[in-house]
C-alpha positions in Angstrom: -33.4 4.3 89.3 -36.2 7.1 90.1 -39.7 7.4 90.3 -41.3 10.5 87.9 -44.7 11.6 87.9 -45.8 11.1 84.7 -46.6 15.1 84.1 -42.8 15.8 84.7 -41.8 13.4 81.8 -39.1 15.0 79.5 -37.5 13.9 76.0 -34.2 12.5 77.0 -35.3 10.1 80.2 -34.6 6.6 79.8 -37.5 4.2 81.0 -37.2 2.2 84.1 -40.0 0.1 83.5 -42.3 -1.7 81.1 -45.9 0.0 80.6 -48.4 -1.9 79.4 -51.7 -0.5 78.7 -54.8 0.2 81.5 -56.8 -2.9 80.9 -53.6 -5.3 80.0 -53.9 -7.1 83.1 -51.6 -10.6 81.5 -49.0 -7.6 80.6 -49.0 -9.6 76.7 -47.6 -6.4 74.8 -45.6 -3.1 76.4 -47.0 0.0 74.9 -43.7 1.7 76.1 -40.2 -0.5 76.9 -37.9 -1.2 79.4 -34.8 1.0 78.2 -36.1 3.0 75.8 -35.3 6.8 75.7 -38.4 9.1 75.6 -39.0 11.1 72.6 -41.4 14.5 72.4 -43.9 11.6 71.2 -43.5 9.3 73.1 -43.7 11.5 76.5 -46.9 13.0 74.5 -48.2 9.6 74.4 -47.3 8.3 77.3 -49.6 11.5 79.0 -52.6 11.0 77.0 -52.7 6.3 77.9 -51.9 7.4 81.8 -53.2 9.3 84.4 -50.9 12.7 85.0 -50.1 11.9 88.9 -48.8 8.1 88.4 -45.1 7.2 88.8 -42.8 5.9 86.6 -39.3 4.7 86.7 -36.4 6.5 85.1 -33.0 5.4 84.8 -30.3 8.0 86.3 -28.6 9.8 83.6 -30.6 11.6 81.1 -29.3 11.6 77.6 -30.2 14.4 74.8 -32.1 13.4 71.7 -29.0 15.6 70.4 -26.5 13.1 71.6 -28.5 9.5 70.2 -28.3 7.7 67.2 -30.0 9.4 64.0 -33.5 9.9 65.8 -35.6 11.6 62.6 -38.4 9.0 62.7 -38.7 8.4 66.9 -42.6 8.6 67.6 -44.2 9.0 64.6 -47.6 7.2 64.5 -47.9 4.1 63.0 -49.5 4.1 59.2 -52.9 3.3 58.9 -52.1 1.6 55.1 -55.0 3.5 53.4 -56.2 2.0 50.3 -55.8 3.5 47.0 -57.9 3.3 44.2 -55.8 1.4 41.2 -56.7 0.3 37.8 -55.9 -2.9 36.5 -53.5 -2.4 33.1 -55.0 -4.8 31.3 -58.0 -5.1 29.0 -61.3 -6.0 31.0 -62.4 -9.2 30.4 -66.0 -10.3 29.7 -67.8 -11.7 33.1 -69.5 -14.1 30.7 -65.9 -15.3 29.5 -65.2 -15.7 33.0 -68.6 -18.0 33.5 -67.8 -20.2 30.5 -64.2 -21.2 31.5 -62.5 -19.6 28.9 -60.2 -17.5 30.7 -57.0 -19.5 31.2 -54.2 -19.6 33.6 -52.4 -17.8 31.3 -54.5 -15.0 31.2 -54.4 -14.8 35.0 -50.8 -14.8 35.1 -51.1 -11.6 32.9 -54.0 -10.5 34.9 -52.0 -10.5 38.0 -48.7 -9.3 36.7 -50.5 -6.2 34.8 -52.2 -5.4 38.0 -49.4 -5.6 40.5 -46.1 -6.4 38.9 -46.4 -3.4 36.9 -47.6 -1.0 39.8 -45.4 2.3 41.3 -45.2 0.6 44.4 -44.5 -2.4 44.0 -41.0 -1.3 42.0 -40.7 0.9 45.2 -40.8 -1.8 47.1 -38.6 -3.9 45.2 -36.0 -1.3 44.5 -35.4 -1.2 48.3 -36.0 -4.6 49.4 -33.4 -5.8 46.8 -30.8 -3.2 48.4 -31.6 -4.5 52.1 -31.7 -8.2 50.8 -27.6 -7.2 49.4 -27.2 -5.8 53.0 -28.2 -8.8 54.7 -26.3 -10.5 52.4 -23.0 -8.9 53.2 -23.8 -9.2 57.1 -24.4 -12.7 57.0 -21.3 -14.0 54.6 -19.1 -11.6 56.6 -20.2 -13.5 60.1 -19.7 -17.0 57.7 -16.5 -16.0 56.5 -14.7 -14.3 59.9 -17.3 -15.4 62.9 -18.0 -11.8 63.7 -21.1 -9.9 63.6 -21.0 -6.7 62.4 -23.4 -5.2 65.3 -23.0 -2.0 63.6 -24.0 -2.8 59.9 -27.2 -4.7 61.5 -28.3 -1.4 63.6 -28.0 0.5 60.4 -29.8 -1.9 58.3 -32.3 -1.9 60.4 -32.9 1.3 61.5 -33.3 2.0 57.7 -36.3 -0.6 57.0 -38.0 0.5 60.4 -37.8 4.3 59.2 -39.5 3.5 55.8 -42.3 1.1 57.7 -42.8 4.3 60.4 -42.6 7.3 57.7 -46.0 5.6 56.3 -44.7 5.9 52.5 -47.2 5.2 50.1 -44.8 3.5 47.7 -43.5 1.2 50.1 -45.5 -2.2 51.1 -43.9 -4.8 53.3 -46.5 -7.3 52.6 -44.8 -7.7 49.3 -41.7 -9.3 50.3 -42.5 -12.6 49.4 -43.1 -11.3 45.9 -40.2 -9.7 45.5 -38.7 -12.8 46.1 -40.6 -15.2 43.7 -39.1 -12.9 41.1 -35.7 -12.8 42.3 -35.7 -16.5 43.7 -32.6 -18.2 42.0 -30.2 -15.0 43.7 -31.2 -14.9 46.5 -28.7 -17.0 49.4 -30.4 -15.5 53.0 -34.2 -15.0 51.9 -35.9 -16.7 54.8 -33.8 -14.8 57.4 -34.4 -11.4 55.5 -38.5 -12.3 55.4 -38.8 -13.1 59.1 -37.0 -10.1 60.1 -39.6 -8.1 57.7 -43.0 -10.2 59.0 -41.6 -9.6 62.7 -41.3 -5.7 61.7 -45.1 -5.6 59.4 -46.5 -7.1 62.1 -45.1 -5.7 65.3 -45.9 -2.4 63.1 -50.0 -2.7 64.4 -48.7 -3.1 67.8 -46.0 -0.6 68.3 -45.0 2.6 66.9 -41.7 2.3 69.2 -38.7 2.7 66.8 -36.4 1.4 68.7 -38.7 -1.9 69.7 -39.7 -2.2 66.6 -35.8 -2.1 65.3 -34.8 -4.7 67.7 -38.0 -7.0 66.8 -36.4 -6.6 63.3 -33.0 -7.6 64.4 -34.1 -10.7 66.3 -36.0 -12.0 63.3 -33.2 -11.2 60.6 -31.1 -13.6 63.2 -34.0 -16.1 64.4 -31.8 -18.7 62.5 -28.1 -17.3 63.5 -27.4 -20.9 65.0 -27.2 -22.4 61.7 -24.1 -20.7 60.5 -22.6 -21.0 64.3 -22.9 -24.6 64.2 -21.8 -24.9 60.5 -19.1 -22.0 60.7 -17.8 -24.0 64.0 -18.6 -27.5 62.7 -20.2 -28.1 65.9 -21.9 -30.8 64.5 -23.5 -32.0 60.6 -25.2 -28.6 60.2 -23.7 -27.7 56.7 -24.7 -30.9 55.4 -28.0 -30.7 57.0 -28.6 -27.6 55.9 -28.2 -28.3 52.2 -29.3 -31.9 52.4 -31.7 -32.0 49.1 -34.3 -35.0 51.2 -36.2 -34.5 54.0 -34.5 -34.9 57.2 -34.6 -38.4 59.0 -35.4 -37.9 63.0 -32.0 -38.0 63.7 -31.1 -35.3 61.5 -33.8 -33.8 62.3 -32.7 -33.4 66.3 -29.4 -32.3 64.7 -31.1 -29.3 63.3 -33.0 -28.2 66.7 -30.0 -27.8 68.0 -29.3 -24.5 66.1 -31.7 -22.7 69.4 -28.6 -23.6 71.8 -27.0 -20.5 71.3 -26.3 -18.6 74.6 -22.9 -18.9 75.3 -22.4 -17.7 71.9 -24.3 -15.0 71.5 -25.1 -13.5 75.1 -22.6 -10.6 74.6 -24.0 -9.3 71.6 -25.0 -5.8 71.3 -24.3 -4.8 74.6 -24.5 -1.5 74.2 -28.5 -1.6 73.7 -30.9 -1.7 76.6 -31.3 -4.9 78.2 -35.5 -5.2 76.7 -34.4 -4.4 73.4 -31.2 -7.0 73.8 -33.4 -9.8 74.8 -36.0 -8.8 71.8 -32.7 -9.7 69.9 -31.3 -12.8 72.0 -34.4 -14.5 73.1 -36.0 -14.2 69.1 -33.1 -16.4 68.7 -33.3 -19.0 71.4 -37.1 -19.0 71.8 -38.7 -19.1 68.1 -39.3 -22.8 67.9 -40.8 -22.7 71.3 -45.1 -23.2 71.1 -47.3 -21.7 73.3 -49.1 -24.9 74.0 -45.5 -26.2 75.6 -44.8 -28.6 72.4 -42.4 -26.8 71.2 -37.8 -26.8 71.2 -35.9 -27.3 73.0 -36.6 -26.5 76.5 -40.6 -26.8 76.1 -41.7 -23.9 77.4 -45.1 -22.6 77.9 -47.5 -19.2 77.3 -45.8 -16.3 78.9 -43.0 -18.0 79.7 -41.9 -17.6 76.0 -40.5 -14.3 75.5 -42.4 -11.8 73.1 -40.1 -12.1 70.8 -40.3 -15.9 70.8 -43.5 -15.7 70.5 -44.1 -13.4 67.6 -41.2 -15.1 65.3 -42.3 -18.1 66.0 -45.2 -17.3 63.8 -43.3 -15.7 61.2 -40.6 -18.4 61.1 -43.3 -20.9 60.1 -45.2 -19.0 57.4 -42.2 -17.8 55.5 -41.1 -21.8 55.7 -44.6 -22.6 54.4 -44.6 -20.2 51.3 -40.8 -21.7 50.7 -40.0 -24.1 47.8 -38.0 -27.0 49.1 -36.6 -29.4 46.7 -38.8 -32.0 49.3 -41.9 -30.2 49.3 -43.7 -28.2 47.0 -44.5 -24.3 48.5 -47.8 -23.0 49.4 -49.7 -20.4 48.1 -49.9 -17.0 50.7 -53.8 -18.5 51.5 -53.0 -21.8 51.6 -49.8 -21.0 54.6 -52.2 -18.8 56.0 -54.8 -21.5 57.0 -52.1 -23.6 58.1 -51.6 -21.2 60.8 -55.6 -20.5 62.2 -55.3 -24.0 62.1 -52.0 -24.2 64.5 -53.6 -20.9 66.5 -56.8 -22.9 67.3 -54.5 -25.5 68.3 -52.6 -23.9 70.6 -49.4 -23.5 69.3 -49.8 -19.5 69.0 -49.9 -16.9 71.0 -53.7 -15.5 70.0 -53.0 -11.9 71.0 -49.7 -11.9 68.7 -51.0 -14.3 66.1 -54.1 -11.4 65.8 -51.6 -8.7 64.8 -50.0 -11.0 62.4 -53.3 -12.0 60.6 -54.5 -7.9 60.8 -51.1 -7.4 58.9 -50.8 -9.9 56.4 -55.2 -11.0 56.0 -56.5 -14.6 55.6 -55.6 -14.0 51.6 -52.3 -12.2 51.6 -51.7 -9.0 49.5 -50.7 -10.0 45.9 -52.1 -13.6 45.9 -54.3 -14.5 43.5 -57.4 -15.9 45.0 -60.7 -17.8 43.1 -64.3 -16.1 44.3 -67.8 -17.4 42.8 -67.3 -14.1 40.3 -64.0 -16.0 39.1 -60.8 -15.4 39.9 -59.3 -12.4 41.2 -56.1 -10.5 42.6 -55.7 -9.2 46.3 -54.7 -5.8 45.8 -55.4 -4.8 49.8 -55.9 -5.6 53.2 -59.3 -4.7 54.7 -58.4 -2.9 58.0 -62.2 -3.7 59.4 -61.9 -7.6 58.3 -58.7 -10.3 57.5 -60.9 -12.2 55.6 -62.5 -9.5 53.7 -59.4 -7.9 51.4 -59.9 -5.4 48.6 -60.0 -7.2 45.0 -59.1 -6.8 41.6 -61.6 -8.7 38.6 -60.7 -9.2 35.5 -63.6 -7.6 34.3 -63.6 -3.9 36.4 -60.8 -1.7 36.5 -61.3 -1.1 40.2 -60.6 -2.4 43.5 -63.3 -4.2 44.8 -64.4 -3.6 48.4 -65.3 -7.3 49.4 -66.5 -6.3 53.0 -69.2 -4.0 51.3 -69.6 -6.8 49.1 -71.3 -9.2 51.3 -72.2 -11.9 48.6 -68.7 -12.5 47.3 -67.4 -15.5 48.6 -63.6 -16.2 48.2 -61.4 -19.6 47.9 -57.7 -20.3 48.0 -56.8 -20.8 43.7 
């Protein structure tokens, strides 16, 4: 380990040290990461957040950009998701029709499929979610089948979904997972693995434009639930059963299940060859994501910044991808409806505010695609406002464009 003044940084050094931002005194979020290797960006960045005569740590032995792993999409700046105008396919539909109750479910289920199902990006997006979800697929009955991990099909997964987020493509929309799912619901084995990994990803996206944190974050979430298929695979105790059990789980059963998060021994060797922040973004997203902030969590109670970041931003995930989830005990929640769920839990305590922030930023109190009701009548979210959550851009039956709701002060909006 040496110390570098920051104005002699070069692409190819390997960070020492965790550097969190000026005025980050708690140290809640690393703008740079212990491990990483510095790209022309990143040493670009790093220059502009710090003053040129500070030190920083470098690990001994510089490797080449040359020399890493396919590096094409290291430091590009996080997409800013601008909103596009888009017209609604169907007819417009009289306001007064709207006032008098005649418009019917129905026509709001064609409403919202003309409007999004029908849209370029959302067939981009569910062209390659569909091929990541057969990936993750394949990873995860491999592991089942043999009780290996292919470490290297999982980096290349995941470097693959972290490039699209980072390359900013217009035709590609994480937010739409979960409706990508509700269409292909009946074939699809690993879904709530697959959707943490991408809500860790979307939402670490507005924190981070590190590709390989952001890779790792990925990783950790696609795996949150990896003890599952340990226990089961190794029939370390009832976990198949209580996996598939169709009723809700007595308490016994229940502490059964938390048992999934006591996974060191088993896992503490994988993916060595990463750096040890990225590893634990990995390991610790595993152990850690029933953990609360508040202390009330599994299975070792800790507290606050005692959970790691990646326990704590999966943690949130975890629980609104099990909201939005059918079970054949509980009915699922709409996108709004989970979303409330969670301020609640956040003013509660049970979140990590800073994390939960960037979550609700990414996702907005009415999630992309739901269909919400507003004293106009009802109404598809086509977009997130990026100045307000709780202000997203709608479609109305009655205009064939997007509606600007944080312009439009009077609109009030409702869960459906």
């Amino acid at each position: 380990m040496k110390k570098v003044p920051i104005k002699d940084l070069v692409p190819g050094m390997q960070l020492g040290e965790d550097l969190y931002r000026e005025g980050d005194r708690l140290k809640r979020t690393p703008l740079f990461s212990y491990g990483i290797f510095l790209t022309e960006r990143s040493v670009e960045q790093i220059k502009r957040f710090f003053p040129s005569t500070r030190f920083v740590k470098i690990i001994d032995g510089e490797l080449s950009i040359e020399e890493r792993r396919d590096d094409s999409v290291v430091g590009k700046s996080v997409p800013q998701f601008p909103v596009n105008k888009r017209t609604m396919l169907t007819k417009p539909i009289p306001y007064e029709e709207l006032l008098s109750g005649n418009f019917s479910r129905l026509s709001a289920v064609e409403m919202f499929e003309d409007s999004i199902l029908q849209s370029k990006i959302y067939k981009n997006t569910k062209k390659k979610i569909k091929k990541y979800i057969s990936n993750v697929n394949s990873i995860l009955e491999a592991f089942i089948n043999t009780g290996k991990l292919n470490e290297n099909f999982v980096m290349e997964t995941a470097q693959s979904i972290t490039s699209d987020i980072l390359e900013g493509n217009n035709f590609f929309d994480l937010s739409l997972v979960y409706l990508v799912e509700l269409e292909e619901w009946d074939k699809i084995t690993f879904n709530h693995s697959f959707d943490v990994g991408v809500l860790t990803l979307f939402s670490a996206s507005f924190m981070s434009d590190q590709y390989e944190e952001l890779t790792s974050l990925f990783i950790g979430g696609l795996l949150h639930d990896v003890g599952k298929f340990i226990y089961s695979k190794y029939k370390l105790n009832d976990m198949d059963y209580l996996v598939k059990k169709p009723d809700k789980l007595t308490r016994e059963e229940l502490e059964q299940v938390k048992r999934h998060v006591a996974m060191e021994q088993y896992i503490k060797d994988w993916f060595p060859n990463l750096p040890n922040r990225l590893r634990e973004n990995i390991i610790y997203g595993i152990l850690e994501h029933h953990e609360r902030f508040d202390g009330s969590g599994y299975l070792r109670g800790k507290k606050g910044q005692n959970i790691s970041f990646s326990g704590r931003l999966i943690a949130i995930c975890d629980v609104y991808d099990a909201l939005v989830r059918r079970r054949s005990y509980k009915t699922l929640l709409t996108p709004s409806q989970a979303m409330a769920v969670l301020l609640k839990m956040e003013k509660e305590g049970m979140f990590d505010r800073s994390l939960f922030q960037y979550f609700y930023k990414a996702m907005g109190r009415f999630p992309n695609a739901g269909v919400v009701n507003t004293n106009r009548g009802i109404a598809v979210v086509s977009n997130q406002n990026p100045n307000d959550p709780e202000r997203p851009y709608l479609i109305f039956p009655e205009s064939t464009e997007e509606v600007n709701t944080y312009n439009e002060v009077d609109i009030e909006i409702f869960d459906l």
